[in-house]
C-alpha positions in Angstrom: -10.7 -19.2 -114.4 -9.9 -16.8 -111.1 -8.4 -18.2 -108.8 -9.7 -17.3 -105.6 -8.0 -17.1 -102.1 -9.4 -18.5 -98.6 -11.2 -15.3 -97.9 -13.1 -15.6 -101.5 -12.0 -12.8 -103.2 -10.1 -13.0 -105.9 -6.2 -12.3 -106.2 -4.0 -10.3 -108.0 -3.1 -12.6 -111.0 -6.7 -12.4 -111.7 -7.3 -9.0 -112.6 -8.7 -7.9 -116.2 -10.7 -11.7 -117.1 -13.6 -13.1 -117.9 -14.6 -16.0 -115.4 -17.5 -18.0 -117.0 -19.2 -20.1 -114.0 -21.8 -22.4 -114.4 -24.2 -22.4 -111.5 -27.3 -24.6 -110.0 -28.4 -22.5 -107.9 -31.2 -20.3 -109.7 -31.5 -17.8 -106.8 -28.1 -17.0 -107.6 -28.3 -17.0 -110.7 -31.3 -15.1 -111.1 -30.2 -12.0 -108.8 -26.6 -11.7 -110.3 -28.8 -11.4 -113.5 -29.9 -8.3 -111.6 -33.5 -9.4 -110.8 -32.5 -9.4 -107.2 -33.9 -11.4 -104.6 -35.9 -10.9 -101.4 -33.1 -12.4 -99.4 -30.8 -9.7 -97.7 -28.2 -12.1 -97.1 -28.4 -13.3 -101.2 -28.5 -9.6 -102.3 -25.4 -9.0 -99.9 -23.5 -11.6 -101.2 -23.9 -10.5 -104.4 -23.0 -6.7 -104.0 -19.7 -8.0 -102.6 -19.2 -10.0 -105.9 -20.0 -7.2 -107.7 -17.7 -4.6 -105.8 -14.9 -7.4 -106.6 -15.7 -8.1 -109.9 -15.5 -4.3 -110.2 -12.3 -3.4 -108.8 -10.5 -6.3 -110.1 -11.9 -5.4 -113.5 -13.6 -8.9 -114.3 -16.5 -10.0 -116.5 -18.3 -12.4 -114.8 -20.6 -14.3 -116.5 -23.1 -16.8 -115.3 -24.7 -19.5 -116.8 -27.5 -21.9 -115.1 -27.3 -25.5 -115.0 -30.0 -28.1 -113.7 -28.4 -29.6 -110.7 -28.9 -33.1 -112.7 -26.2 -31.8 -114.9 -23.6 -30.3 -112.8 -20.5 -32.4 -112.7 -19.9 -31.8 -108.8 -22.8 -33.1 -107.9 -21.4 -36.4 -109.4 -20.8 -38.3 -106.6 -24.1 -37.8 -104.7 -25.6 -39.7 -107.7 -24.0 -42.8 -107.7 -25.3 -45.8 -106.0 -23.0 -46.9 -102.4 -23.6 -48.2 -99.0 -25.2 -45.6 -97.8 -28.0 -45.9 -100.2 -30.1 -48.6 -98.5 -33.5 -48.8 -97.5 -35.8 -50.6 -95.1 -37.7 -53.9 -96.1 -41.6 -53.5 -96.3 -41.7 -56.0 -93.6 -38.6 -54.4 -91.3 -41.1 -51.1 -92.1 -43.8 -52.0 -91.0 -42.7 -53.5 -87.5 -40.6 -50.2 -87.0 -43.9 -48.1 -87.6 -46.3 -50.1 -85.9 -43.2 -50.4 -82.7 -42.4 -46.6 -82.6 -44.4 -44.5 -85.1 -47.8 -46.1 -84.7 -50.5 -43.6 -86.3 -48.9 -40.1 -86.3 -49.2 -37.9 -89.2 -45.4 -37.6 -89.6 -43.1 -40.5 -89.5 -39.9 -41.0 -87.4 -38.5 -43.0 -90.4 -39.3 -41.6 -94.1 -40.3 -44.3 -96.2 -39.4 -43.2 -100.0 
């Protein structure tokens, strides 16, 4: 694997290498596969990680992976403290106190 310095890029030890990634993000993905993308700031992003694949003379290959899969999203899946929810009853009396009728909620109700 590259390794990669604070300014992204990687550095010299890295040169001539294949770097196989996986990725969860299909718009990535999918313009790095050379379909492109409509966003400038995607396409950008990628010519720079192209010019540096290219001068450093790595093969970058990219594989997609359902987020549900990806190992660092691992902790966001586990149950903690901060996974609570409000009682129907504790619901209720916030939504009739401060949300009464509107279309959109203050507090999402999952």
């Amino acid at each position: 694997m590259a390794c990669f310095t604070p300014f992204g890029l990687p550095n010299q030890s890295s040169k001539t290498c294949r770097v196989d990634a996986h990725v969860d993000n299909s718009t990535l993905f999918y313009a790095w596969e050379g379909q492109g993308c409509c966003n400038q700031t995607v396409n950008g992003v990628v010519k720079l990680l192209f010019e540096a694949t290219l001068e450093l003379n790595i093969s970058l290959q990219l594989e997609l992976l359902p987020s549900g899969e990806n190992p660092a999203n691992a902790p966001s899946r586990c149950v903690s403290d901060n996974n609570v929810m409000l009682g129907p009853r504790l619901w209720s009396l916030l939504q009739n106190t401060y949300g009464g009728q509107r279309a959109i909620p203050l507090i999402s109700w999952p």
